[in-house]
N, C-alpha and C positions, 0 to 999 in steps of 0.2 A: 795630343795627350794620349791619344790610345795607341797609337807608334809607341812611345816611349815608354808605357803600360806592359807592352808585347814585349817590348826589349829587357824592362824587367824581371817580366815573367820567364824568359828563355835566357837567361842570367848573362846577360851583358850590362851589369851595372854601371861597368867604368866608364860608358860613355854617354855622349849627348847626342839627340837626331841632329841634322843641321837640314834646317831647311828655307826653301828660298819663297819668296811674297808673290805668287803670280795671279794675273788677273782672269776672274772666270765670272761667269753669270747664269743667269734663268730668263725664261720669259715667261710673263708676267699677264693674264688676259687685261688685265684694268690699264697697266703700267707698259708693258710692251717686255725691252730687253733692260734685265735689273742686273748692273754690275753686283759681282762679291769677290771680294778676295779669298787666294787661298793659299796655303800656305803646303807647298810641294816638296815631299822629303827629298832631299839629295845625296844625303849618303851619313856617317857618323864621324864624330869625333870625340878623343879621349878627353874624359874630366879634367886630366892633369892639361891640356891645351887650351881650356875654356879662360876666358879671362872672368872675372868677379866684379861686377860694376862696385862704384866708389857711393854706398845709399849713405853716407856720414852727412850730417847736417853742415857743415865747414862747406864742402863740396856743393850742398844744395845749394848755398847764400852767398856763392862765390862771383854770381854776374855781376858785372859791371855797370855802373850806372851812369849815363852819361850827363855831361853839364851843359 
């Protein structure tokens, strides 16, 4: 969020960060080594390329129930 803030701020609105899930951690003195996720900018892309997930309730209630 504060990437995106920046990107704001220095008026690149029309796009979105895109970034990738990688795995980091800390060590911990009780716990030892504590995974955490992080979330690693890669580069940007234009609003107009982002897709718009489907949040419609039709869509939510769409699974399939099996018999």
């Amino acid at each position: 969020m504060q990437h995106y803030s920046r990107m704001l701020r220095h008026g690149d609105a029309d796009s979105y960060p895109t970034v990738k899930l990688a795995p980091s951690g800390y060590e911990d003195k009780r716990y030892g080594w504590v995974n955490k996720p992080v979330f690693a900018i890669m580069g940007r892309t234009p609003k107009a390329m982002a897709e718009m997930p489907d949040t419609s309730v039709a869509k939510d209630m769409d699974d399939g129930i099996p018999f």
